[in-house]
N, C-alpha and C positions, 0 to 999 in steps of 0.2 A: 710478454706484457710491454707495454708502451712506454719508454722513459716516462713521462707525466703520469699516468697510469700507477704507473710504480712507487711515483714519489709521494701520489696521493694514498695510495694503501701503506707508504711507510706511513708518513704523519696519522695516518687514521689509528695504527697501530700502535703506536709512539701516545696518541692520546687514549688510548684502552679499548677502542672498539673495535667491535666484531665485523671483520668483513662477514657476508654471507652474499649467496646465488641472489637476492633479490636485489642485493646493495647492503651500505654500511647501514649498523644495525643504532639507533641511538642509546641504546644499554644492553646489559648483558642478556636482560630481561628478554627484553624486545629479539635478541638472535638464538635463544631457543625456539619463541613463536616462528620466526623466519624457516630456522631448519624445519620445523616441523610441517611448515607448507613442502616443504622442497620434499622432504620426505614421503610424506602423503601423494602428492601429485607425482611424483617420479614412477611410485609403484603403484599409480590408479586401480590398475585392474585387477591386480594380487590385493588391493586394499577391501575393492567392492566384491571379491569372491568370496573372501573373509568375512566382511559386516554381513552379506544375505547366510552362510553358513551360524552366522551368530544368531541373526534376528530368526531362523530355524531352527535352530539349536533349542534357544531360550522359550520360544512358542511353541514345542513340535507338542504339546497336551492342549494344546490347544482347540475347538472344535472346529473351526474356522479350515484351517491346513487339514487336521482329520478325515473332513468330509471330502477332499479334495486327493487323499491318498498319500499325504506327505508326511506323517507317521513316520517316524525314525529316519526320516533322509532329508538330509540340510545341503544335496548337491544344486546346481547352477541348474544343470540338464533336466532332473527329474522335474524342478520348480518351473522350468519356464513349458515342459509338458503336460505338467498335471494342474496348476493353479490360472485361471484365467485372467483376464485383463476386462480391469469393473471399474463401473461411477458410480455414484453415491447412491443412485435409488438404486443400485445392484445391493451396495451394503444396506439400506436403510432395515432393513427388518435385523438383521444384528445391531446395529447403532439403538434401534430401538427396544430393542430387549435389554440390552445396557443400561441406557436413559431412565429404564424403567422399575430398573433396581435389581435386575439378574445380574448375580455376582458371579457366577460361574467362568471359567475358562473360555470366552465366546471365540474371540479373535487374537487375545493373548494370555500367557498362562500368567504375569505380572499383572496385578490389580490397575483398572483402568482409573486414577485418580478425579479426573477431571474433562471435562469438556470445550474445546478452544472452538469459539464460534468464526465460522466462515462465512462468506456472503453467499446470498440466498440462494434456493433451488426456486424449479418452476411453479410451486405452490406458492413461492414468497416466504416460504419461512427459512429463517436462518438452516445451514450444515453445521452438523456437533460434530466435531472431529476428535477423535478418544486423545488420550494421552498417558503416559504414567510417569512418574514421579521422577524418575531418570533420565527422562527426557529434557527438563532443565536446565542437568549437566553439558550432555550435547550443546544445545542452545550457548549456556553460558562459553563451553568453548568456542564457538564460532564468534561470540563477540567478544573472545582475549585476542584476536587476532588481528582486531580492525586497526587499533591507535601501531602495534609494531609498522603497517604496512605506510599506516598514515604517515607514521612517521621519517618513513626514507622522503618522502615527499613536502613535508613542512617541516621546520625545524625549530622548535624551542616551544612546543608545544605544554610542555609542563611549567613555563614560565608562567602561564594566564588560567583562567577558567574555559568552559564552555556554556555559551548559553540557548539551552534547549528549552523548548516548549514540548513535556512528556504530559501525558493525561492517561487517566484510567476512564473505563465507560463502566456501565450499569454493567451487572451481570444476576444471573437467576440459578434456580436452583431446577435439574432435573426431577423427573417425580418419581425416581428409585433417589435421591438428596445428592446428586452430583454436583458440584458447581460448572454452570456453563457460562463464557465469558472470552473474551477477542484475547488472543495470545499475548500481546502485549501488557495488557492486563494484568494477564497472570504470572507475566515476566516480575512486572514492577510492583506488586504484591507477595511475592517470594522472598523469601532471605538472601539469594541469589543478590538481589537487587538491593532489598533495604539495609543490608548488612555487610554490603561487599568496603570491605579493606579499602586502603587510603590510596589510589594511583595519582600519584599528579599529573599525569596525561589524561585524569577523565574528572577532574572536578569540574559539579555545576554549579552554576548561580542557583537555580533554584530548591530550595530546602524539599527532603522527601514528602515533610508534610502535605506542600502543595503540591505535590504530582500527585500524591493518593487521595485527595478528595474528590470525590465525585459530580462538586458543585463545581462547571467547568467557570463561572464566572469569578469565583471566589479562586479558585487554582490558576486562571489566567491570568489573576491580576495579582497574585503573588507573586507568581513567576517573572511576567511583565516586571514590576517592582524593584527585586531583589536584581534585574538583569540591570536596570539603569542604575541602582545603588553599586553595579559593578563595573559601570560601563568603560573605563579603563583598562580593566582585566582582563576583560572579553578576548579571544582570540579565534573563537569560531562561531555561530549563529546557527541552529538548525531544529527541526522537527523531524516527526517519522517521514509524514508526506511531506512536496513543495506548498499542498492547497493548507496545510496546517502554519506552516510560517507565515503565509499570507493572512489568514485568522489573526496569526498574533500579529502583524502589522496594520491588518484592519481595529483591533482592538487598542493600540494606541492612538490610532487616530480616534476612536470616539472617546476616549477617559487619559487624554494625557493631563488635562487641566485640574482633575483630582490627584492621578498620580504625581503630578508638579507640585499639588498642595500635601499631599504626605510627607513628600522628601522635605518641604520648607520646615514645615511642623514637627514632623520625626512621628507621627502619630498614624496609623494606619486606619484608612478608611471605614467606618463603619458595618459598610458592606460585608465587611470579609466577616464573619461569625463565627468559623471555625477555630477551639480554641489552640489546636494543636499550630494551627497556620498564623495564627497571633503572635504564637508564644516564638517561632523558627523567626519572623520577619522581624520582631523586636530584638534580636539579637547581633540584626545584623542594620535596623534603621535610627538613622541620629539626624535632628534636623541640622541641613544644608542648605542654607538658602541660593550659593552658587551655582550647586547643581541643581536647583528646583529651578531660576533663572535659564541657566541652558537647556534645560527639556523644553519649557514655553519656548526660549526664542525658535529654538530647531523645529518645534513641532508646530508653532502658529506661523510660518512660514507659507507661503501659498503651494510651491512646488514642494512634493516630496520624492521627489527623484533623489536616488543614494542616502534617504533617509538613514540603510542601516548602516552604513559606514560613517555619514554623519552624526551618529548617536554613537555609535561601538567603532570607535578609528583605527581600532588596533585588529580588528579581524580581517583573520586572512582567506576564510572561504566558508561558504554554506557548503553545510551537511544535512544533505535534503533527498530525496526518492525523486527525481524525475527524467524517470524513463516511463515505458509502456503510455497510459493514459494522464499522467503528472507532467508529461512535457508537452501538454498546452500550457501550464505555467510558467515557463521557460522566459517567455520575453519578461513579465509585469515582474517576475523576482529580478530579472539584470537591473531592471527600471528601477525596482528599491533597492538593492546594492550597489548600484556604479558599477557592475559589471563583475562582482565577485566571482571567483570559481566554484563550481558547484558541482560536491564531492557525495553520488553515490558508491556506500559502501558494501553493502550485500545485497544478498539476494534471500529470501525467505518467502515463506508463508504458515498459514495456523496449520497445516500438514506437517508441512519437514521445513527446515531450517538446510538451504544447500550451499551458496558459496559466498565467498568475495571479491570484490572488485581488487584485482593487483596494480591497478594504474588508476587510483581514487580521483584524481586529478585530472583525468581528460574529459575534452571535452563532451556533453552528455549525448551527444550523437554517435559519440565512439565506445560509450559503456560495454563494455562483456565482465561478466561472472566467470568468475572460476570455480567447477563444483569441486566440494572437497571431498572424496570417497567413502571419509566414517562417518559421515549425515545417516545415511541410510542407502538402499538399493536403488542404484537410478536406472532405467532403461528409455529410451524411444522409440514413439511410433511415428512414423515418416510423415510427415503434412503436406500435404501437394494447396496453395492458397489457389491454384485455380483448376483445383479439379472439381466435378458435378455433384452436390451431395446425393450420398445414396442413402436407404432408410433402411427399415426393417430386414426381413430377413433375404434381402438381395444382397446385404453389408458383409463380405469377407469377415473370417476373425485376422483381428488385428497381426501385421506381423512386427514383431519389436524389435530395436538391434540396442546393443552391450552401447555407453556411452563410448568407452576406448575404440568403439566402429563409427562412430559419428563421420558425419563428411562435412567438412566445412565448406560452407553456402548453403545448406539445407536447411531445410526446417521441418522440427518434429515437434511433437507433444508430449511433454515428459510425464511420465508415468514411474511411481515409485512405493518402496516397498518400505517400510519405516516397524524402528523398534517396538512401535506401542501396537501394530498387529495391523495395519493396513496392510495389502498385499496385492501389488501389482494394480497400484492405483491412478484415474488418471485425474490429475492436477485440473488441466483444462490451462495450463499456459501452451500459449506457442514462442520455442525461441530458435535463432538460427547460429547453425553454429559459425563463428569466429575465427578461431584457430586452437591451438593447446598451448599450455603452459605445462614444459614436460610431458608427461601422460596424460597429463587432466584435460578434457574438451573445455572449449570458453565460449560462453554464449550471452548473444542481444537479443533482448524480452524482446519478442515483438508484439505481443498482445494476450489480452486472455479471450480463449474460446467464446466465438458467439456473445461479445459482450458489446452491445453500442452504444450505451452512457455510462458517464462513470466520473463524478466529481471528486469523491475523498473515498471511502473503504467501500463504497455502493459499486455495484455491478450489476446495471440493467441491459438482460438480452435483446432479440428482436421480440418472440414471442412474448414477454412480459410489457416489452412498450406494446403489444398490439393490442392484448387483455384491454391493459390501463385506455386505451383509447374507446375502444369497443365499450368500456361503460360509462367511460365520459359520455360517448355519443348518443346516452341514449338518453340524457338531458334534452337536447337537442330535438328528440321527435315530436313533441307537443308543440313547434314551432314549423312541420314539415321542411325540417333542415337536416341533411346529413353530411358526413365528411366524404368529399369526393375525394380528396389523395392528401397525403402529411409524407413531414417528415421532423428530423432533430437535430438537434445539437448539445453539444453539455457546455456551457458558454463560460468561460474562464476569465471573459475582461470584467466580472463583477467580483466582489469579493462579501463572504465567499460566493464562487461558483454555482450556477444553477442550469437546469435544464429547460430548455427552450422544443416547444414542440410549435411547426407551422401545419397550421390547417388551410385547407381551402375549401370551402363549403358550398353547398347546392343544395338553393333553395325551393322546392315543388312549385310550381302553378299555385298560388292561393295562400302558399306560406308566407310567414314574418320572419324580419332578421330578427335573429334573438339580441336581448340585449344587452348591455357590456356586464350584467350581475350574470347573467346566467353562461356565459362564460370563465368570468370566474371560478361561477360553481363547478365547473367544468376544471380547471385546472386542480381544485382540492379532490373533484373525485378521481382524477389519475392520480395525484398522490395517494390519496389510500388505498389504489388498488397495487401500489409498489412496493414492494420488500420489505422486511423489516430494516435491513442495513439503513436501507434507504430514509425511510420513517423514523429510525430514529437520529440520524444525522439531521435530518429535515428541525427534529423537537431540541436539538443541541445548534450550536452553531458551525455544523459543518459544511452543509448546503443551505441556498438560498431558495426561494419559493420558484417552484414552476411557472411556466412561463408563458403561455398560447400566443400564439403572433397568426394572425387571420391574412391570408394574403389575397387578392384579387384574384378572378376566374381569369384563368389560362394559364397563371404563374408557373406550374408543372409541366404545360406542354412547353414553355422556356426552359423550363433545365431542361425536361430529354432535349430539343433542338439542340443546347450546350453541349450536352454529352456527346450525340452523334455528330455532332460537329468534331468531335474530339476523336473520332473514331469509334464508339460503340456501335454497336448492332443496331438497330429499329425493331430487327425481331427476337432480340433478347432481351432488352432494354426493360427496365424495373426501376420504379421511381425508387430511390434509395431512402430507405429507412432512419439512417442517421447520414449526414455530411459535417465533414471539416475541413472540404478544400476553400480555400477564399475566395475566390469568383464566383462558386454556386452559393456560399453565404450572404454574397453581396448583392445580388441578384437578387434573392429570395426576401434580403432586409428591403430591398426599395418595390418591392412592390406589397408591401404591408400595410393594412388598411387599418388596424386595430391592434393592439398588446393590452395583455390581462395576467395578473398574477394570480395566483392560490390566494385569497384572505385570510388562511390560517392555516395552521400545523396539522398535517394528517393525525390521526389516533395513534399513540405509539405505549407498549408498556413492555418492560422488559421481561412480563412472567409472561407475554402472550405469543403466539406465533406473528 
């Protein structure tokens, strides 16, 4: 060890803290969590040979494995020969026997509690993703781990609060009486959640009340509220997604002039109805006319560049999701923080819950996950991004390899095997590996399978934008108009975000241009031919209306010209379905002849597909 080295681990010692393998720990607390990544990742693949013996252990009465031969064998070998490698319409007739009130054993011998909704399949209606009651625990473990790691990284973090903007969404009831409902949801409806113990590394500004209301305007502007009655405090800023903090910074720019006048008054806006959210914010609002004073001046300011540091001075970085489709938000959040650092911390979804970031703090083009082994069973299947898809029954079966085989630079598709009875399932992420942290592989999202727009929790494929255009267009025939080539975008410089589809049209000998209503109506009817995710994001404030941008005849043969200019083929060349490079968006913007929104909210209800 290093003289300086040395001297710093005396004094760390001298002051009571824990060295550990990741760094010094800021409590004692915090270096059990530590040891126990170290622990965990050190023996990876003794860890995951263990949890898939377990999660067949605990299922082997199950029908699901039964039918599959794996009756009383919980080996590596027999599982990855007898059990195949499924997507969802593989499971749907089990999910749907479930859903439907068969209680029996299907896919795990543990009672399926609930249903955690995932974004859509190709019918458009939401994934039910089973779950069981013990699955919370997991969960809750993977987020005891987040603030230890934060904490080698920021320090004095229990000094301040955190101010988050958490929400719950609608959720429905199965017609065997399951609850079905987005993971988070059922995070923050849990005891788990409403009832967890006092950390001072994770107080928030905003009261449970408003996280659990369903009314997101009366929960925002709670939230919103209590965060400037704290804004001293404050020491971190964040949401699940990037496009959700931007929501909450869009919503103070439209109601900071009321919430200026509550703070003056001490009296809370009418609006808010809820009595439970009344009764939290009165405990914490007394009128200030100081602080009502500086929200106006900060907020009727013309530039709001580093708005959130202007309002909350004392924070030291967003806690935000932007990786995969979230880092188109990347520039407009620097532009509202002055350039905060922006701390992705794990990695999840309403499947399995898998790792976390060990270096929270880098920059978001460097993000890698570290999976942690007692999640569940993780395997890959190799992704070649420029190989030829192949279909039906010419498609090899899949060949899968152990995470601890991973090769770093590759890219697979993680496929996993989870306690509540999924089994050799695939995700639909593609990530590439990184490096390892000990045993454990580390991996950068690189995308999710076949998805090309994608604002906040929505994931529209190609096939689904092609549906959604195909009955747009057929507005369009009673004027002998049709669409000669399109393409998209999910446009992020609006807040919130919306999707931008370009047509270019071709009109018959004898036809009319249609005109700027029926285009419109043209934009609402692809929204309702889009997902529920989609739809209901569209009826809350998560997405912005659709967007049709009509471009002049030839526009298309200018991008391919671009492309092959760039090198593509002539004879493979395919107008692309979605773009986000900026020369072909800018191209495409200037020769627009027309733009049209949706004039209103697709149909959306939560009891419906």
């Amino acid at each position: 060890m290093a003289p300086a080295a040395a001297a710093e681990a005396a004094a760390t010692a001298a002051a009571g803290r824990r060295v550990t393998a990741l760094g010094v720990a800021a409590c004692e607390r915090d270096a059990e969590k530590l040891e126990f990544i170290e622990e965990m990742t050190k023996g990876f693949d003794a860890v995951q040979e263990r949890v898939l013996a377990e999660i067949l252990g605990r299922n082997n009465g199950a029908e699901y494995l039964r039918r599959h031969g794996m009756e009383g064998r919980t080996d590596r070998e027999s599982f990855k020969a007898r059990v195949p490698v499924v997507t969802y319409e593989d499971l749907r007739p089990e999910i749907e026997r479930i859903a439907n009130g068969d209680r029996s054993n299907i896919i795990s011998s543990h009672p399926i509690t609930e249903f955690l909704t995932s974004s859509g399949t190709s019918a458009g209606e939401r994934k039910l993703m089973p779950t069981i009651a013990d699955e919370l625990n997991r969960r809750q473990m993977l987020y005891s781990l987040l603030m230890p790691v934060m904490n080698l990284y920021v320090p004095g973090l229990d000094k301040g609060k955190g101010l988050y903007f958490l929400f719950i969404k609608s959720e429905t009831k199965t017609p065997g009486g399951l609850p079905a409902r987005p993971v988070l949801t059922s995070y923050y409806k849990s005891d788990h959640f409403k009832h967890r113990p006092h950390d001072p590394y994770n107080v928030y500004t905003s009261p449970n009340a408003a996280i659990l209301c369903t009314d997101s305007f009366q929960s925002m502007y709670a939230q919103m509220l209590c965060g400037l009655l704290a804004r001293t405090e404050v020491l971190r800023v964040g949401a699940v997604f990037a496009s959700g903090l931007l929501r909450a910074i869009r919503f103070l720019q439209l109601h900071w002039k009321e919430l200026a006048r509550d703070i003056e008054t001490g009296t809370l806006s009418a609006k808010v109805v809820e009595p439970s959210i009344r009764a939290a914010v009165a405990e914490v609002l007394r009128p200030d006319a100081e602080l009502a004073r500086f929200v106006a001046a900060e907020c009727g300011r013309d530039s709001w560049e580093g708005i959130i540091t202007r309002v909350w001075p004392n924070t030291k970085y967003l806690d935000v999701i932007v990786t995969g489709a979230m880092a188109q938000y990347i520039p407009t959040l620097k532009y509202y923080s002055g350039g905060l650092p922006m701390a992705c911390t794990m990695y999840a979804s309403s499947e399995c819950y898998f790792g976390l970031n060990l270096r929270p703090m880098c920059d978001p083009s460097e993000v890698s996950y570290t999976i942690m082994p007692n999640m569940g069973y993780f395997e890959l299947l190799p992704h070649d991004p420029d190989a030829k898809p192949v279909s039906g029954d010419d498609e090899p079966p899949p060949r899968l390899v152990d995470l601890a085989d991973a090769e770093v630079g590759r890219e697979y598709e993680l496929v996993i095997t989870t306690y509540a009875g999924l089994c050799r399932y695939r995700v639909g992420d593609i990530l590439q590996v990184t490096g390892f942290h000990n045993a454990a592989p580390q991996f950068r999202f690189v995308r999710r399978k076949n998805v090309l727009l994608s604002i906040d929790s929505d994931k529209t494929d190609e096939a689904e934008l092609q549906a959604a255009v195909e009955r747009a267009a057929r507005l369009l025939a009673p004027y002998d108009a049709c669409i000669a080539e399109y393409t998209s975008q999910a446009d992020a410089a609006t807040i919130p975000g919306h999707y931008v589809v370009y047509w270019e049209l071709m009109v018959r000998e004898g036809g009319v241009w249609p005109e700027a209503a029926v285009f419109e109506r043209c934009c609402l009817e692809m929204e309702e031919a889009l997902n529920a995710v989609y739809r209901q994001g569209r009826n809350g404030d998560a997405i912005g209306p659709l967007e049709i941008r009509v471009v002049r005849g030839g526009t298309f043969e200018e991008v391919m010209d671009y492309a092959i200019s760039r090198g593509a083929s002539i004879n493979q060349y395919k107008a692309p379905r979605c773009v986000s490079f900026g020369p072909i968006i800018e191209l495409l913007n200037s020769r627009v002849l027309s733009k049209h929104l949706s004039p209103a909210c697709p149909r959306y209800s939560p009891h419906k597909k």
